[in-house]
C-alpha positions, 0 to 999 in steps of 0.5 A: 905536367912535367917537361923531360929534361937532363933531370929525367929523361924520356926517349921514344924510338923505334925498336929494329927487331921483332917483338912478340908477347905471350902468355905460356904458348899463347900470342898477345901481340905480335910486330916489328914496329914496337916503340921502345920507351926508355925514361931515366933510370927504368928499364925500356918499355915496349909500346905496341901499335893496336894493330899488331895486339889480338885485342880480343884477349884484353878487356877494358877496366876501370882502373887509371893511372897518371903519369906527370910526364906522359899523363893519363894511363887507361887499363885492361885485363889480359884474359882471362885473368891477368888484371891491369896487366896492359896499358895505353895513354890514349892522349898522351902528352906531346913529349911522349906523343908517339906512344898514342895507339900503342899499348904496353905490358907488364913484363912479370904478367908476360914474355916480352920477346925481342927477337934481333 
C-alpha cells in the first residue's frame, strides 16, 4: 500500500454539476453527487454513488485490478457487450475512502457528461 504524497497526489471531492453517463441514447447513470477523483498527472475520474447507476445495465466479471494507492478494483460489463468497461473499489484504501459505493467508467467505452 502506498500513502498519496507531493510525489503522487490523490484528491477526492465532490463535483458541483450534473454528471450523466450514456451509451448512444441510452441512460447508465444519472447524479448530482459524483466524486471527482483527480491522482497526479491523470485526468479526473467521475465516481458515482450506487444509487444514482441503473445497475441492471452492468454485469459482474471476474476481472480485478489493483491499484497501490486505492487497492483492490472489481469489474462489470456494461451490457450488452462493453466488457470491463466499469469499476468499483468496494474496500478501498482509507486515503480514497469516499469512493466506497461509487462506481467509475471508461470514458472511451461512454459519454461522461458534466453539465454545469
Amino acid at each position: 500500500m502506498k500513502i498519496p504524497g507531493p510525489d503522487h497526489p490523490i484528491t477526492v471531492q465532490k463535483n458541483p454539476d450534473r454528471v450523466v453517463v450514456k451509451v448512444g441514447d441510452r441512460v447508465i447513470a444519472d447524479t448530482r453527487d459524483a466524486l471527482s477523483l483527480q491522482e497526479a498527472n491523470y485526468p479526473a475520474v467521475q465516481y458515482i454513488p450506487r444509487e444514482d447507476v441503473d445497475l441492471t445495465q452492468l454485469e459482474r466479471t471476474d476481472h480485478q485490478t489493483y491499484c497501490p494507492y486505492k487497492g483492490d478494483a472489481s469489474y462489470y460489463t456494461l451490457l450488452p457487450d462493453a466488457e470491463n468497461a466499469v469499476w468499483t473499489y468496494e474496500q478501498p484504501y482509507d486515503a480514497v475512502a469516499d469512493i466506497r459505493d461509487h462506481v467509475a467508467f471508461y470514458p472511451d467505452k461512454v459519454t461522461i457528461e458534466i453539465i454545469a
